[in-house]
C-alpha positions as CSV (number, residue, x, y, z in Angstrom):
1,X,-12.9,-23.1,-14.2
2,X,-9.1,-22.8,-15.0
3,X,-6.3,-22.7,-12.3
4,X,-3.0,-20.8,-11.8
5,X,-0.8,-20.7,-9.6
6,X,0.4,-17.4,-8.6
7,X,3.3,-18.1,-6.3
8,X,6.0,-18.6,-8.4
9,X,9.1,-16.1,-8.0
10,X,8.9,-15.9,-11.8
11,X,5.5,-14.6,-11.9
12,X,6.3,-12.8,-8.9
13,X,8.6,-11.0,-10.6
14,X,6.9,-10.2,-14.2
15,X,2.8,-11.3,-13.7
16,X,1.4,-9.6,-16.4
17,X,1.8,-12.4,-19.3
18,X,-0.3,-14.4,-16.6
19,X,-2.9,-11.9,-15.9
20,X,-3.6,-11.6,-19.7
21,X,-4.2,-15.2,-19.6
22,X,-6.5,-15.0,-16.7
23,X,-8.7,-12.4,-18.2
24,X,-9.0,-14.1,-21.3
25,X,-9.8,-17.6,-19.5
26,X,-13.0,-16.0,-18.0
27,X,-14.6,-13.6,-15.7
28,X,-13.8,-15.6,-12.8
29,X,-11.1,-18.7,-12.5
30,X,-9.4,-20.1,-9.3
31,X,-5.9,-20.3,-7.9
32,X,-3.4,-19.7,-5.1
33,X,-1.8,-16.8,-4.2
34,X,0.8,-15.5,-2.0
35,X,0.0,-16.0,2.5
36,X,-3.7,-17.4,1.4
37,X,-5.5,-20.4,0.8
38,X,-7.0,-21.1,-2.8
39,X,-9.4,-18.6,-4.0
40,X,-11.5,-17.5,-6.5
41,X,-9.1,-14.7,-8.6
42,X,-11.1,-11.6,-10.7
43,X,-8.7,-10.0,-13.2
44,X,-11.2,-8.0,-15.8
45,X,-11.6,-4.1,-15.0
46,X,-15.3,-3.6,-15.0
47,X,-15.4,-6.9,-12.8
48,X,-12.6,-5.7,-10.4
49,X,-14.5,-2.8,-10.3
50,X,-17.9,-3.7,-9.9
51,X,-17.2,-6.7,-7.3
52,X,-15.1,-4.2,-4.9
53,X,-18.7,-2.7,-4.7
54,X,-20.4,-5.8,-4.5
55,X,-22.7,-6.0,-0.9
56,X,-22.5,-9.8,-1.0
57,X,-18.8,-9.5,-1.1
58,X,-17.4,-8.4,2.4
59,X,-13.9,-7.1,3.3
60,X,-14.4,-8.8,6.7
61,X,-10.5,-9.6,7.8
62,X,-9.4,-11.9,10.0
63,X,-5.6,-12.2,11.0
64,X,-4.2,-15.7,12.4
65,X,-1.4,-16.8,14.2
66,X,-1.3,-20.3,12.0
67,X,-2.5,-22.3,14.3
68,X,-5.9,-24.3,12.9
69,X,-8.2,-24.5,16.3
70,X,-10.0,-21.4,16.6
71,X,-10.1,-21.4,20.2
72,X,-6.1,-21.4,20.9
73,X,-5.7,-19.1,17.3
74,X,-8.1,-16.4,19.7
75,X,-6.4,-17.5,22.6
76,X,-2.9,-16.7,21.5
77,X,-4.0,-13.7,19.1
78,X,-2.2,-10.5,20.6
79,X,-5.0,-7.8,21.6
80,X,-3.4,-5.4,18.8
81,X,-4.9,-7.7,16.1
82,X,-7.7,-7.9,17.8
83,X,-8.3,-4.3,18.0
84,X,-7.2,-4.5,14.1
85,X,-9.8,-6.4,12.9
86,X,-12.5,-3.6,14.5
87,X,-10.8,-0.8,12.6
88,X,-12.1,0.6,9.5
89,X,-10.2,-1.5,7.0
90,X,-11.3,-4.9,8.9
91,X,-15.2,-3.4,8.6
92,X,-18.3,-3.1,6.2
93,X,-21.7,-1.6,6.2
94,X,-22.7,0.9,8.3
95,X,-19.6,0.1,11.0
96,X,-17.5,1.0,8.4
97,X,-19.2,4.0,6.9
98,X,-19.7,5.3,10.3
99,X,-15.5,4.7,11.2
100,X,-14.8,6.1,7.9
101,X,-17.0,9.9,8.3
102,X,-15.1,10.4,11.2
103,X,-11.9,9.9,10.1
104,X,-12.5,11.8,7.1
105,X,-13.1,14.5,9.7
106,X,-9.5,14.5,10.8
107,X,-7.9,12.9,7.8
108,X,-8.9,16.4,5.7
109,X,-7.2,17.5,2.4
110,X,-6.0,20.8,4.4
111,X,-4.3,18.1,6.7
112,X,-2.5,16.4,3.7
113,X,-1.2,20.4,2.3
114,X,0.2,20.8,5.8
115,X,2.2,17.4,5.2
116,X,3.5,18.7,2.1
117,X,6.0,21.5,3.5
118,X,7.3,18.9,6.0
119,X,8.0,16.2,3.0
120,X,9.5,18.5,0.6
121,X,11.8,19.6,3.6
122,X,12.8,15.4,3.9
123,X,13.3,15.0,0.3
124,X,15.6,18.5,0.5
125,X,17.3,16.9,3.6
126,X,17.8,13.8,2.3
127,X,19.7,14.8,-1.2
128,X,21.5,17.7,0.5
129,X,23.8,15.0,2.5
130,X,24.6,13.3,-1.3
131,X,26.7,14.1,-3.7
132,X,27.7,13.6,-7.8
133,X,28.7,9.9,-7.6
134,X,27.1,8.3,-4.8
135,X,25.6,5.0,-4.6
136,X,22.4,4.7,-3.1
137,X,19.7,2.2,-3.2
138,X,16.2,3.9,-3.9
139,X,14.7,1.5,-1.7
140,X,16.3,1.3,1.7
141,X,18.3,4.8,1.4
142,X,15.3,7.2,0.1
143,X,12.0,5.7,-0.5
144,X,11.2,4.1,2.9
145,X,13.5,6.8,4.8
146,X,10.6,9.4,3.3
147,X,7.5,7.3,3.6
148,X,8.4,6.7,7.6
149,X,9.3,10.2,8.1
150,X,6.1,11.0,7.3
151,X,4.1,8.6,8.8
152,X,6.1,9.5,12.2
153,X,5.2,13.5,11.6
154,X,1.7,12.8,10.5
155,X,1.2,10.9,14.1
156,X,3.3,12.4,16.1
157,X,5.9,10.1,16.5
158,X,8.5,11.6,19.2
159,X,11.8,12.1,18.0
160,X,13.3,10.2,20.8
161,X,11.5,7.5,19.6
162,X,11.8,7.7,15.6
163,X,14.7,5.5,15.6
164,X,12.8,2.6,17.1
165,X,9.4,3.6,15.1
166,X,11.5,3.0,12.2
167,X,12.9,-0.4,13.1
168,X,9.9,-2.2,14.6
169,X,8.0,-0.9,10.9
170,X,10.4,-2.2,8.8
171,X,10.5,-5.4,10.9
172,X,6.4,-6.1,11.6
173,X,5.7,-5.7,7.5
174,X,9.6,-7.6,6.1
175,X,9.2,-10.4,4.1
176,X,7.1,-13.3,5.4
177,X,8.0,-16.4,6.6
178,X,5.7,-19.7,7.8
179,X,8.2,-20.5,11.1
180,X,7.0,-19.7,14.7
181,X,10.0,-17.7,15.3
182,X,9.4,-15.1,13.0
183,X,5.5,-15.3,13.8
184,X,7.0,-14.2,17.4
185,X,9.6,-11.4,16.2
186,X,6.4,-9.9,14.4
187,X,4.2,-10.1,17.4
188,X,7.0,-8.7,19.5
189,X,7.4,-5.7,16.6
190,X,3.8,-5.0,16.5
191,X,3.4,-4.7,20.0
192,X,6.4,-2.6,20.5
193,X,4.7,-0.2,17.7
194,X,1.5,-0.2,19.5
195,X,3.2,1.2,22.7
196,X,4.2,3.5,20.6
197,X,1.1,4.4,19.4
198,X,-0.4,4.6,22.7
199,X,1.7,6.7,24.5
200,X,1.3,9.5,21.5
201,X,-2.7,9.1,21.8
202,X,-2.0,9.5,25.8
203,X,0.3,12.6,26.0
204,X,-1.9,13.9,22.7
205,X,-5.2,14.3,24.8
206,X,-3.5,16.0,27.6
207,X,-2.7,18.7,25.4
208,X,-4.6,18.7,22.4
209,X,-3.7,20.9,19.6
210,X,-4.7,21.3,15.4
211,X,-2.5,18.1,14.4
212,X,-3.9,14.7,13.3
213,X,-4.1,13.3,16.4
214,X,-5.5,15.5,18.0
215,X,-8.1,15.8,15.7
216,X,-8.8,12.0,15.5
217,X,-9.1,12.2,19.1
218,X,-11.8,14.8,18.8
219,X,-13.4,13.9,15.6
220,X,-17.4,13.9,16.0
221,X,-20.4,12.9,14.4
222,X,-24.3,12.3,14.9
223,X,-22.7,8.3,15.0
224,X,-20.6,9.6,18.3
225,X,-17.4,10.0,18.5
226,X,-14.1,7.4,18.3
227,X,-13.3,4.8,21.6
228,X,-9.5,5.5,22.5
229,X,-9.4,1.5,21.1
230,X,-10.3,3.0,17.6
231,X,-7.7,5.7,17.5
232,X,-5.4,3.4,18.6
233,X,-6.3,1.1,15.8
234,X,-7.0,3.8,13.4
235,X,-3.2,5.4,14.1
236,X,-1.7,1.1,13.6
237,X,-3.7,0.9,10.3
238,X,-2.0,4.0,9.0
239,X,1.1,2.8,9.5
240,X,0.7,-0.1,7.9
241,X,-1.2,1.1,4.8
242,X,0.8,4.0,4.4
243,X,4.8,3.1,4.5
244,X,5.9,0.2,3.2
245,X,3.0,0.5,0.1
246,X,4.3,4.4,-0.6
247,X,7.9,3.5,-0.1
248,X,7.6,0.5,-3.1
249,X,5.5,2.7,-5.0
250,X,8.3,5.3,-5.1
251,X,10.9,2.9,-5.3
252,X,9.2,0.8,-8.6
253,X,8.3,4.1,-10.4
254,X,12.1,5.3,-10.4
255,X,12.8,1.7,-11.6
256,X,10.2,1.6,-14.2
257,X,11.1,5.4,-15.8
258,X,14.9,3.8,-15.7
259,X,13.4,1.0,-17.8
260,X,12.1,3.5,-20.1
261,X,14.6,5.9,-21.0
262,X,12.8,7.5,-23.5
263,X,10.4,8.4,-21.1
264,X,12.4,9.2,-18.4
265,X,13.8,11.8,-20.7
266,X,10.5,13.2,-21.6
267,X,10.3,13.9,-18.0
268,X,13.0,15.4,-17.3
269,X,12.7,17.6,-20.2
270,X,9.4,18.5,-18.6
271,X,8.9,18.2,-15.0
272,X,5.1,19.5,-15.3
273,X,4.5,15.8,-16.6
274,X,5.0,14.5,-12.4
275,X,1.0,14.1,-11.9
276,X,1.0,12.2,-15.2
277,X,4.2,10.1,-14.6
278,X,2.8,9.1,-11.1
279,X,-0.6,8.2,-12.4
280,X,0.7,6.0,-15.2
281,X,3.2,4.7,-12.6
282,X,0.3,3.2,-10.2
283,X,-1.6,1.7,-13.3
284,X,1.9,0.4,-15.0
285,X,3.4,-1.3,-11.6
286,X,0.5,-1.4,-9.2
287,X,3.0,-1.7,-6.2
288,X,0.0,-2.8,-3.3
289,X,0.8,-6.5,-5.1
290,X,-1.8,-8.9,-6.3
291,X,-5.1,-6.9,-5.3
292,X,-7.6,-7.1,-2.4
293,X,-9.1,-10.3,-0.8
294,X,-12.3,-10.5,0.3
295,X,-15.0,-12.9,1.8
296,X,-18.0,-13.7,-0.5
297,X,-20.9,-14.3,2.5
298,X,-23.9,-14.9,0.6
299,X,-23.9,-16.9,-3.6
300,X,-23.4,-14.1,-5.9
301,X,-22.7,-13.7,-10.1
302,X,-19.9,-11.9,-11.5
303,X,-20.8,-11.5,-15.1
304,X,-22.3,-14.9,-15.7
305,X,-20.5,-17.1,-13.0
306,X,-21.3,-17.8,-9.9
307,X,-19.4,-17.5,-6.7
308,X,-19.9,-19.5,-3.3
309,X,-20.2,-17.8,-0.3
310,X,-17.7,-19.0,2.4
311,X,-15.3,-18.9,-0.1
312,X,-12.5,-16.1,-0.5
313,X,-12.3,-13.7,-3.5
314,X,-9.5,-12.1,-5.2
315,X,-9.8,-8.8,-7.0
316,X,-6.7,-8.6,-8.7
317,X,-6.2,-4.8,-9.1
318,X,-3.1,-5.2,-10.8
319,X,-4.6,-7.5,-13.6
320,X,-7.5,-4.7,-13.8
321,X,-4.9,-2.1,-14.5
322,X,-3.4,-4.3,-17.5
323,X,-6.9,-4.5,-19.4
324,X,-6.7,-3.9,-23.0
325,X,-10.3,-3.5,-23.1
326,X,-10.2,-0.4,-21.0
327,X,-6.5,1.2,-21.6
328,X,-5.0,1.3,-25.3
329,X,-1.8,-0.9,-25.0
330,X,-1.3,-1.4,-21.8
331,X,1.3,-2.9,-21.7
332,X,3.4,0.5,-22.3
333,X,4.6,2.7,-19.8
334,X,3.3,6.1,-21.1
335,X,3.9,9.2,-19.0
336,X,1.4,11.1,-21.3
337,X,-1.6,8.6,-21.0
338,X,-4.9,10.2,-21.2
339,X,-8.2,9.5,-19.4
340,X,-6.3,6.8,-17.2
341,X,-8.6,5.6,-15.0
342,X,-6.5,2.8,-13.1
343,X,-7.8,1.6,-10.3
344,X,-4.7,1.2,-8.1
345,X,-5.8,2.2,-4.6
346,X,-8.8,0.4,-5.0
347,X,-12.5,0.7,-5.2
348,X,-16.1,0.8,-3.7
349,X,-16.4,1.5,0.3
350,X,-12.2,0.8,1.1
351,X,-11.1,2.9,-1.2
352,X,-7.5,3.7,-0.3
353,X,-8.0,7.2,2.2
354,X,-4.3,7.9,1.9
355,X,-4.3,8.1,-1.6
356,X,-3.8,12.0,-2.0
357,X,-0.9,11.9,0.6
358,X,0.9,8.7,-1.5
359,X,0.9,10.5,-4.5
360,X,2.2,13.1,-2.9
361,X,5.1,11.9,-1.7
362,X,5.6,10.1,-4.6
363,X,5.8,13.3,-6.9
364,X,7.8,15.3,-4.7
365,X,10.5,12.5,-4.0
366,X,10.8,12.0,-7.8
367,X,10.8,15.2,-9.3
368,X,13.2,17.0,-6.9
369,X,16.1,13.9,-7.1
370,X,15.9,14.5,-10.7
371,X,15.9,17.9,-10.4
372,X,19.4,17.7,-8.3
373,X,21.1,14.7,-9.8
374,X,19.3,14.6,-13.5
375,X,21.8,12.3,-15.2
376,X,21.1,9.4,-12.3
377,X,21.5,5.7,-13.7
378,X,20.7,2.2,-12.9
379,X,23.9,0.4,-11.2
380,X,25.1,-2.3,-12.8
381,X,24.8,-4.3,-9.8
382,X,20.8,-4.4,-9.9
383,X,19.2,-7.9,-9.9
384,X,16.4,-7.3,-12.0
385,X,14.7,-10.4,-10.9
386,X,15.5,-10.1,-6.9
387,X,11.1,-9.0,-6.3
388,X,10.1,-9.4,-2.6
389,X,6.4,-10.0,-1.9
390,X,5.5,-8.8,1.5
391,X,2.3,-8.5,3.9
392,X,1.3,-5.1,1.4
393,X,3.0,-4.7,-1.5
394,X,5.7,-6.4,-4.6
395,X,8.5,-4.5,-5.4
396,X,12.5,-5.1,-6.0
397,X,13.9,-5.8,-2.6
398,X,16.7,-3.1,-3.6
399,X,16.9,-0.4,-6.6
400,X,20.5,0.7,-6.4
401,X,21.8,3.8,-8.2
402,X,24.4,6.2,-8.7
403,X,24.0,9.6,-8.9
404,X,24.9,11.8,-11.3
405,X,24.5,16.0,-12.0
């Protein structure tokens, strides 16, 4: 079974020559990736797909401080992860299915259309303080200003506290690191967040009203309702799977049409091409990073090869997303692409449940900057090989631009 080595900032920074050489080495080869031990790596579509559905193959996450003894790695585990790893995205089977229905109770489609007034007001916000000329970067400046603005409205984040929300966020999910002090400044950030998050749940069920919380709070099934541990952790997994992904995702996809003029023109020649552009944007740059990692707990085949159980199991969504068996060239960024069935927020039970709300966000915040500042360019002080790879996602650690009417 073939190796590679996935850690490089060169692949980092441009994987797909790799992937191509994965898929063709087999369904299944090994390697080492990014904040994981060595693991078995899936990069073919139909596999990616078919193993993120796979009952032998369990998301089953398990966060750790680092240190190798169990007992002191539980001992000195903060009680936020704890309650993390008995959320949804930590679960399987019927836990998870039964977690899931009721948040799908609260986390509606009429809840993500209520969101969108309060986004388009952000993005309208946002580019009425800039003017013909101005350097921004994409990143820092508009992407990840949007993406926690939402978050914040979408759990009720006070405003005397949104300054704070935003700074423990950006701090819990930056770049990692492998020394105890930063290990501690995260710790420190999560828990700080997690106050947070507890004092909304508290003042939220003395007056409950029709917003997510609320609902969450109230959300009921024949499997009972939610502990107050479960909102908790419900409202912490949110955050993380919905700011720093959706901000990199908006981020890439203005960096990826400014790679592509000719596309970029075609859409701002026609703006009804947004849905399109955004889809083709999650297959072409699949911003979540390598994929999803799982735990293989009982022998298993994936298309002819077996995999041991004990062992962890990459899916490589991104790698998926590249196969020329299922898209026609895919290594161009087409805006137009029909019948594109990338897989980009995942598969099977875990399927991403803030998918409708990142597109979202994603469509607004590019169409209506290019609806304001259509002549917007690249600026010439962009290091096109600066890629940061973080806890949830791979994007350039700074797209800067200058706008222009």
């Amino acid at each position: 079974m073939k190796y590679f080595d996935l850690t490089s900032q060169e692949i980092i920074a441009n994987p797909y020559p790799t992937y191509a050489k994965m898929r063709a080495a087999g369904p299944v080869v090994r390697g080492k990736v990014p904040f994981s031990k060595d693991v078995y790596i899936v990069s073919r579509y139909k596999d990616v797909v078919s193993g993120l559905k796979n009952p032998k193959i369990l998301n089953k996450m398990k966060w750790s401080t680092g240190v190798k003894n169990e007992r002191i790695n539980q001992m000195l585990k903060p009680k936020m992860m704890q309650a993390i790893e008995q959320s949804m995205l930590a679960q399987d089977g019927d836990e998870h299915r039964r977690l899931r229905r009721l948040v799908h109770l609260a986390f509606t489609p009429k809840q993500v259309s209520k969101l969108a007034s309060n986004i388009d007001t952000v993005v309208e916000q946002r580019l009425s303080n800039l003017n013909d000329g101005d350097s921004i970067d994409l990143l820092s400046d508009y992407s990840s200003k949007l993406s926690i603005t939402t978050i914040g409205d979408l759990i009720n984040v006070p405003q005397r506290d949104r300054q704070r929300f935003e700074y423990e966020t950006h701090n819990f999910l930056r770049e990692r690191q492998s020394s105890m002090l930063f290990l501690l400044d995260q710790v420190r950030s999560g828990l700080k967040l997690f106050r947070i998050i507890r004092r909304i749940i508290r003042k939220r069920s003395q007056n409950l009203g029709d917003d997510f919380v609320s609902k969450l709070i109230l959300a009921e099934s024949e499997d009972g309702k939610l502990s107050r541990e479960e909102v908790e952790a419900m409202l912490f997994v949110i955050l993380l799977g919905g700011y720093q992904t959706t901000s990199h995702l908006i981020a890439s996809g203005f960096y990826t049409l400014f790679q592509h003029p000719e596309q970029l023109n075609l859409l701002k020649e026609d703006l009804s091409l947004i849905d399109s552009t955004v889809e083709e944007i999650l297959r072409y740059t699949s911003s979540v990073g390598h994929g999803a990692i799982r735990k293989i707990v009982e022998d298993t085949d994936i298309d002819g090869v077996t995999v041991k159980k004990d062992n962890q199991i990459l899916f490589l969504l991104s790698a998926a997303n590249h196969d020329e068996t299922v898209f026609d060239s895919p290594g161009i960024f087409d805006i137009q692409r029909e019948n594109n069935k990338h897989i980009a927020f995942g598969g099977g039970p875990h399927f991403c449940l803030g998918a409708a709300l990142a597109k979202l966000e994603a469509k607004t915040s590019i169409k209506k900057l290019f609806e304001q500042f259509p002549k917007t360019e690249l600026s010439p002080d962009i290091d096109h090989n600066d890629w940061a790879y973080t806890l949830a996602s791979r994007s350039l650690r700074s797209v800067p631009v200058i706008l222009r009417r």
